[in-house]
MARNUBA-52012 format. One record per residue (C-alpha): x, y, z; residue in three letters. Coordinates in Angstrom, 1 decimal, always signed. Each point is the difference from the previous one (the first is absolute). Example, Ala and Ser with C-alpha at 12.3 -4.5 7.8 and 13.67 -1.06 7.14 Angstrom:
# MARNUBA-52012
+12.3|-4.5|+7.8|ALA
+1.4|+3.4|-0.7|SER
***
This chain:
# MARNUBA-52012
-10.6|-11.2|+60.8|UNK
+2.8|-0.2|-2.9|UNK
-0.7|+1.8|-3.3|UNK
-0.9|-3.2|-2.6|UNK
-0.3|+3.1|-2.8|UNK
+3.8|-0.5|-1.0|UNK
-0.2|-3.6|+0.5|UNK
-2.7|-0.7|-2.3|UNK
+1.4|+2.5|-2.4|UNK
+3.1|-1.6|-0.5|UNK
-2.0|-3.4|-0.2|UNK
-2.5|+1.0|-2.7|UNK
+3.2|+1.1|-1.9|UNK
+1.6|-3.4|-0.2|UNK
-3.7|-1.1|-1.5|UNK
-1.1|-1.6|+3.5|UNK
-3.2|-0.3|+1.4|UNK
-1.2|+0.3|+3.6|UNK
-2.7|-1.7|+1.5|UNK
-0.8|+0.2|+3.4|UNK
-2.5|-2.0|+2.3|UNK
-1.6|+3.1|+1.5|UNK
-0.7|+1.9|-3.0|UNK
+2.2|+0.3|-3.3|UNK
+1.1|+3.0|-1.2|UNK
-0.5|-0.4|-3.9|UNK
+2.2|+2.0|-2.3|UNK
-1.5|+2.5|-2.6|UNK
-0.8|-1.7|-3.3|UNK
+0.4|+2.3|-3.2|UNK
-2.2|+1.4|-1.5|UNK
-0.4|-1.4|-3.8|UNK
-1.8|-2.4|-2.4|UNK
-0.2|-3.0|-0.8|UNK
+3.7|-0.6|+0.1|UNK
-0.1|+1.2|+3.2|UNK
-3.1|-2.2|+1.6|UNK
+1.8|-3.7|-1.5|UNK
+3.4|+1.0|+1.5|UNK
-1.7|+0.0|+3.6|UNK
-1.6|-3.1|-0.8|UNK
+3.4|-1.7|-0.4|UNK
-0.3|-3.1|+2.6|UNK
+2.5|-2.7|+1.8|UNK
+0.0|-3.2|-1.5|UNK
+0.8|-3.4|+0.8|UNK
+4.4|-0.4|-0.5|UNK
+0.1|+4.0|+0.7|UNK
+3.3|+0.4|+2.2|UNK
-1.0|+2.3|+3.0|UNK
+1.8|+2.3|+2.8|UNK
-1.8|+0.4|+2.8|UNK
+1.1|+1.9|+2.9|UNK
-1.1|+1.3|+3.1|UNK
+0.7|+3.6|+1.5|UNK
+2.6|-0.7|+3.0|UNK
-0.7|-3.6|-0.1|UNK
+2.9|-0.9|-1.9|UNK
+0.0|-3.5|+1.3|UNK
-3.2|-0.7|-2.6|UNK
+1.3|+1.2|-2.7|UNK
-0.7|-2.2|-2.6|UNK
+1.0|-0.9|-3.9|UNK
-3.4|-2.9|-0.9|UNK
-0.7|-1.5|-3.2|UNK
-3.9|-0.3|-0.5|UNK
-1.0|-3.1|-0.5|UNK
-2.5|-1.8|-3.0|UNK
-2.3|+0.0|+2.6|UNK
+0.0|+4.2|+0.8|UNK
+1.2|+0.0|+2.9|UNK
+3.2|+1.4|+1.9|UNK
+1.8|-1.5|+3.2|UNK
+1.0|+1.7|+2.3|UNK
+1.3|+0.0|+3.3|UNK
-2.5|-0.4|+3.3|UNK
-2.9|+0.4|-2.0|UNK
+0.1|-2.5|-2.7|UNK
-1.7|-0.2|-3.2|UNK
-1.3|+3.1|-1.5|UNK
-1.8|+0.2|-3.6|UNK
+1.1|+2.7|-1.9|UNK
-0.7|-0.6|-3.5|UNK
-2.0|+1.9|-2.4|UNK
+0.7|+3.3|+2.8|UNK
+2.0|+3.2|-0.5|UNK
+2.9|+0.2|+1.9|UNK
-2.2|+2.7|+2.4|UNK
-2.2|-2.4|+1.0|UNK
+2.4|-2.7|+0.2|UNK
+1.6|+2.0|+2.7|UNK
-3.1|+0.9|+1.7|UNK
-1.1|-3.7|+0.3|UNK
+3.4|-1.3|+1.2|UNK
-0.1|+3.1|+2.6|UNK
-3.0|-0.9|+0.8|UNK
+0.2|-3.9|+1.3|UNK
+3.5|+1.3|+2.1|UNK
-2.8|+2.3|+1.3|UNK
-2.5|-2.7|+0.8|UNK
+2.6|-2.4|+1.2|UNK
+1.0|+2.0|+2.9|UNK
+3.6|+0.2|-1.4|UNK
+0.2|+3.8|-0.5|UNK
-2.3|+2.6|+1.2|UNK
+0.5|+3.0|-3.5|UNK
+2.2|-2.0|-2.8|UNK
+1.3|+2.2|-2.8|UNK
+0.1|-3.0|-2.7|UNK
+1.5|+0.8|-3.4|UNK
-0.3|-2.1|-3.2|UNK
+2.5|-0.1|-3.0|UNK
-0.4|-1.9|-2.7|UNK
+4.0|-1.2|-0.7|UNK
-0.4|-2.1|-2.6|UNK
-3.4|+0.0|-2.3|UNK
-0.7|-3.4|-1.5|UNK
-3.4|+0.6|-0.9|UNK
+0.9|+3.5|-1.1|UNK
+0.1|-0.9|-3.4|UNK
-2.3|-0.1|-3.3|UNK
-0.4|-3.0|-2.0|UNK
-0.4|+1.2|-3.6|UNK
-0.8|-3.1|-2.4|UNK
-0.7|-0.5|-3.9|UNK
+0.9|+1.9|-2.9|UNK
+2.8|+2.3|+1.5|UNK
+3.8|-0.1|-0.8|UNK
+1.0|-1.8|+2.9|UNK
-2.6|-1.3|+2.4|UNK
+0.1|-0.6|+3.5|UNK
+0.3|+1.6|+3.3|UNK
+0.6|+3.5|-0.1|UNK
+1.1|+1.7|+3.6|UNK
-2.0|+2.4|+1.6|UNK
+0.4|+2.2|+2.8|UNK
-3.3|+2.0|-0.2|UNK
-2.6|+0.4|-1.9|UNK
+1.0|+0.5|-4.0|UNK
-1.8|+0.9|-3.5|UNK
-1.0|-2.5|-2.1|UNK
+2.2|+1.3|-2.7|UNK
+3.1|+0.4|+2.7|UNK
-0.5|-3.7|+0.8|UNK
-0.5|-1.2|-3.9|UNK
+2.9|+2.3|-0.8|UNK
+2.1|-2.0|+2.5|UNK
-0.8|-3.2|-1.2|UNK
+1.1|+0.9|-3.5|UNK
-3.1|+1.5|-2.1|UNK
-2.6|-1.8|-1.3|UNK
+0.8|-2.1|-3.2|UNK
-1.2|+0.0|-3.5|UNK
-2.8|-2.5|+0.4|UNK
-1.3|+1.4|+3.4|UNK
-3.3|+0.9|+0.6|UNK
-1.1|+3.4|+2.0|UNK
-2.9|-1.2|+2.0|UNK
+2.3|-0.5|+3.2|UNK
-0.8|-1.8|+2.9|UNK
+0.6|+0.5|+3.7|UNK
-0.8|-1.2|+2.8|UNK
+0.5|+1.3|+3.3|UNK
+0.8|-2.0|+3.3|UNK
-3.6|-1.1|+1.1|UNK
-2.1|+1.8|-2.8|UNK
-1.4|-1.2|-3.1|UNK
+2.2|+0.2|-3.2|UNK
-1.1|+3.1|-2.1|UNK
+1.0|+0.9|-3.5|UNK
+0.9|+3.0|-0.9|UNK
+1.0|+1.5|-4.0|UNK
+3.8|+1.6|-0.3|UNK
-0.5|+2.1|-2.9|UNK
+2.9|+0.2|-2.9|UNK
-1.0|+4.0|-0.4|UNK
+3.0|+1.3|+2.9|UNK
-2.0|+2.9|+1.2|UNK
-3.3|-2.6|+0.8|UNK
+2.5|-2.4|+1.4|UNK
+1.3|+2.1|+2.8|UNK
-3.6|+1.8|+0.6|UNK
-1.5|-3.6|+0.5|UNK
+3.4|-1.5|+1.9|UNK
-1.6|-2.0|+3.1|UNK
+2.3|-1.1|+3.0|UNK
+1.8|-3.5|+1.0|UNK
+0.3|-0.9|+3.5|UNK
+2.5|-2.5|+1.5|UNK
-1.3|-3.2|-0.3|UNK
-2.2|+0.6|-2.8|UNK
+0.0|-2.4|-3.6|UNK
+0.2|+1.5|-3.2|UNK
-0.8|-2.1|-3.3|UNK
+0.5|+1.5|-3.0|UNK
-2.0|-2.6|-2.4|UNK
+0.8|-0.8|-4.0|UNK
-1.9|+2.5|-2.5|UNK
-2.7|-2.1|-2.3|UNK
+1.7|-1.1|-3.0|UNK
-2.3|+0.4|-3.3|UNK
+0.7|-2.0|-3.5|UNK
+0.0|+1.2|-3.9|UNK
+0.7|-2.9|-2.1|UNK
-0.6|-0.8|-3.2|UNK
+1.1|+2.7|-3.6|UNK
+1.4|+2.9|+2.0|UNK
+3.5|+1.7|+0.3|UNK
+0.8|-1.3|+3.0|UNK
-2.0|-2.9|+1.8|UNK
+0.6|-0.7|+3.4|UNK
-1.3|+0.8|+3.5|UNK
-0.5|+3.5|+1.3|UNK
+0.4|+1.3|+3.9|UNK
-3.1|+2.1|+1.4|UNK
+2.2|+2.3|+1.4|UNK
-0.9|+3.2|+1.4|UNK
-3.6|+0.3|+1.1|UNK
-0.7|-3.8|-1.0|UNK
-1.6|+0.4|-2.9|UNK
+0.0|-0.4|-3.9|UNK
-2.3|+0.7|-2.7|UNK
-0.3|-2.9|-3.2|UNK
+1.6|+3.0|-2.3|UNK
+2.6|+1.4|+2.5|UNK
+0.9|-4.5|+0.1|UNK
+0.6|+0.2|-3.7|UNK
+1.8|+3.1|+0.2|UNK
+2.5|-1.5|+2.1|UNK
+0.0|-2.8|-2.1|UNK
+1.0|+2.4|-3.0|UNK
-3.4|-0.3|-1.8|UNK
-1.7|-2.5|-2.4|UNK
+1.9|-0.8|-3.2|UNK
-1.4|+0.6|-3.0|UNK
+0.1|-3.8|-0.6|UNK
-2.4|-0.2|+3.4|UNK
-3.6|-1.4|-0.5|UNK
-1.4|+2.8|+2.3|UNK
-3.4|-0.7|-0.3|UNK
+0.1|-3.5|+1.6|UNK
+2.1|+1.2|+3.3|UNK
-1.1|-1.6|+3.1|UNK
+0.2|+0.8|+3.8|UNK
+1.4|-3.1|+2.0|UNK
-1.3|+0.0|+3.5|UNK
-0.3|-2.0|+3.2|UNK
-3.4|-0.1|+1.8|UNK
-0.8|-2.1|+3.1|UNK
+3.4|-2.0|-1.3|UNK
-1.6|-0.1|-3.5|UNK
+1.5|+1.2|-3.0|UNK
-2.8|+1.9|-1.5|UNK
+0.8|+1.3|-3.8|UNK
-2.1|+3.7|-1.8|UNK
+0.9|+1.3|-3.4|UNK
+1.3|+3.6|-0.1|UNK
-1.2|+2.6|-2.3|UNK
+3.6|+1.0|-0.3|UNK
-0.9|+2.1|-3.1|UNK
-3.0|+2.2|+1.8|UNK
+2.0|+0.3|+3.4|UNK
+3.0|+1.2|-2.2|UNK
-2.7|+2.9|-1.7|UNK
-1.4|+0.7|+3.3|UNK
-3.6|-1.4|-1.0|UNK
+0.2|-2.2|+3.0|UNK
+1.8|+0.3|+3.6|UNK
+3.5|-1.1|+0.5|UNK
-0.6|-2.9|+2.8|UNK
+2.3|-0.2|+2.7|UNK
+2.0|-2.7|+0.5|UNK
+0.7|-2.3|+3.0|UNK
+2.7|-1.8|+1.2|UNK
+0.8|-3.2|-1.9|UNK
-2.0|+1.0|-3.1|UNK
+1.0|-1.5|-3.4|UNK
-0.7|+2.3|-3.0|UNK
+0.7|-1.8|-3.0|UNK
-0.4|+1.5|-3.2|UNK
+0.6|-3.3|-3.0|UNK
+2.0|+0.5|-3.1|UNK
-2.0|+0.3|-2.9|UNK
+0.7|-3.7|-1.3|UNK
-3.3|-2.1|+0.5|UNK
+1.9|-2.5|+2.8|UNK
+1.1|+2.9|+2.2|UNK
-3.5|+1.2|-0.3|UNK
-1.3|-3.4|+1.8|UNK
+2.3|-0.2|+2.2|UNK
-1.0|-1.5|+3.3|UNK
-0.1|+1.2|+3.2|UNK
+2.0|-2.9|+1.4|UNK
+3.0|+0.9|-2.2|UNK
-0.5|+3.6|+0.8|UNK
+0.5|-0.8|+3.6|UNK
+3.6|-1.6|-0.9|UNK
+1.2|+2.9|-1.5|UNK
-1.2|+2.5|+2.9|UNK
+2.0|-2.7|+2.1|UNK
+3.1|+0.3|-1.5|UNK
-0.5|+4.1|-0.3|UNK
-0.3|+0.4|+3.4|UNK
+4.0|-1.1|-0.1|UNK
+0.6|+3.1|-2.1|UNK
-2.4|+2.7|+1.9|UNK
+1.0|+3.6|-1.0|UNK
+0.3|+2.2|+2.6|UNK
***
């Protein structure tokens, strides 16, 4: 018998994987974490390019294209479905019906993935420039949003992905660095990532600045950190009649807001959620009794002028 040892060192070198009918040999996998588990999950996928050859059965050596359908054809034995395996059980599969078939007795099949379609990352929503991002293994999440440009001003951090097959899960990219890269999850090939808008929060009325307000960071704002950002009541401002502006079952519901107390600490600083109106009136009696109707007008055209 001939010494394979050599063979299938030089093979595993140019990233091929053997398969044979009688028993694979299956290379080592590193050791490592999580990183290391989703890269050997990395899969063929229907338009995936692949070389497929046969030890000293150069006559079936074959460049496929896998079809919508999964599957690969190839000579003698037909159709083979190959999609959603890793390239070492793609070869042990494909060895395996030349096996069955009668057509060779021990086939040394090796699978290369020449060109990746589906190796790629679709990264959607509030990043600089959305769309497919390439992907030859398995990625951070903050690799992949890097590549795609960074998220934007308006972007919100609760992140979804969603895994070929699996459910879409959510997960929080902190703005703190050092959290960021302790809680950095990994992106497969093939996976979807959408970064969604950040809630958007409204002070109208006698402030500094009116307008609307991104919930960046951890998604959330307080009533007085909202009329911080909108550079604080004026002194013209009829505080004591502020109001909270808020949609409920697709009903705007209106509460009066005992600015002055929250401002002393004798009451709780409520948090805000996303498309909240606070509007605290000028003092004149007409501002005062202002309606909610009109209030909803001038959120409307605030939302054109959202600070970041």
């Amino acid at each position: 018998m001939w010494n394979r040892l050599p063979v299938l060192r030089r093979l595993a070198g140019l990233a091929l994987v053997l398969g044979s009918a009688c028993g694979l040999s299956q290379m080592a996998a590193p050791q490592g974490g999580a990183m290391t588990a989703a890269s050997e999950s990395l899969v063929i996928g229907a338009g995936d390019l692949l070389h497929i050859t046969i030890f000293r059965e150069d006559n079936l050596e074959q460049r496929v294209r896998v079809k919508d359908s999964g599957e690969v054809a190839l000579s003698l034995v037909g159709n083979v479905a190959v999609q959603g395996l890793p390239a070492a059980d793609a070869a042990q599969k494909i060895a395996a019906r030349y096996h069955a078939g009668g057509f060779l007795n021990h086939p040394e099949v090796a699978v290369f993935v020449e060109e990746s379609v589906s190796q790629r990352a679709a990264v959607l929503g509030e990043v600089e420039h959305p769309g497919l991002v390439p992907l030859t293994s398995s990625r951070s999440l903050l690799d992949v949003l890097s590549q795609a440009g960074g998220l934007t001003s308006v972007a919100d951090r609760h992140i979804t992905i969603r895994h070929a097959g699996e459910a879409p899960k959510t997960v929080f990219v902190s703005n703190r660095a050092e959290k960021a890269l302790v809680e950095d999850v990994a992106v497969r090939p093939g996976d979807t990532i959408l970064v969604p808008k950040a809630g958007i929060v409204y002070v109208l009325g006698d402030v500094g600045r009116p307008g609307g307000f991104v919930m960046q960071d951890d998604a959330q704002l307080s009533l007085l950190e909202a009329i911080t950002l909108a550079a604080g009541a004026n002194k013209t401002a009829a505080e004591n009649h502020a109001r909270l502006l808020r949609k409920v079952n697709g009903r705007v519901t209106e509460q009066p807001l005992a600015l002055k107390a929250i401002e002393r600490g004798q009451r709780a600083d409520p948090q805000l959620e996303a498309d909240d109106i606070v509007f605290i009136p000028f003092s004149m009696v007409k501002n005062v009794a202002l309606g909610a109707t009109s209030i909803l007008a001038s959120a409307s055209s605030a939302a054109i002028y959202a600070v970041h």
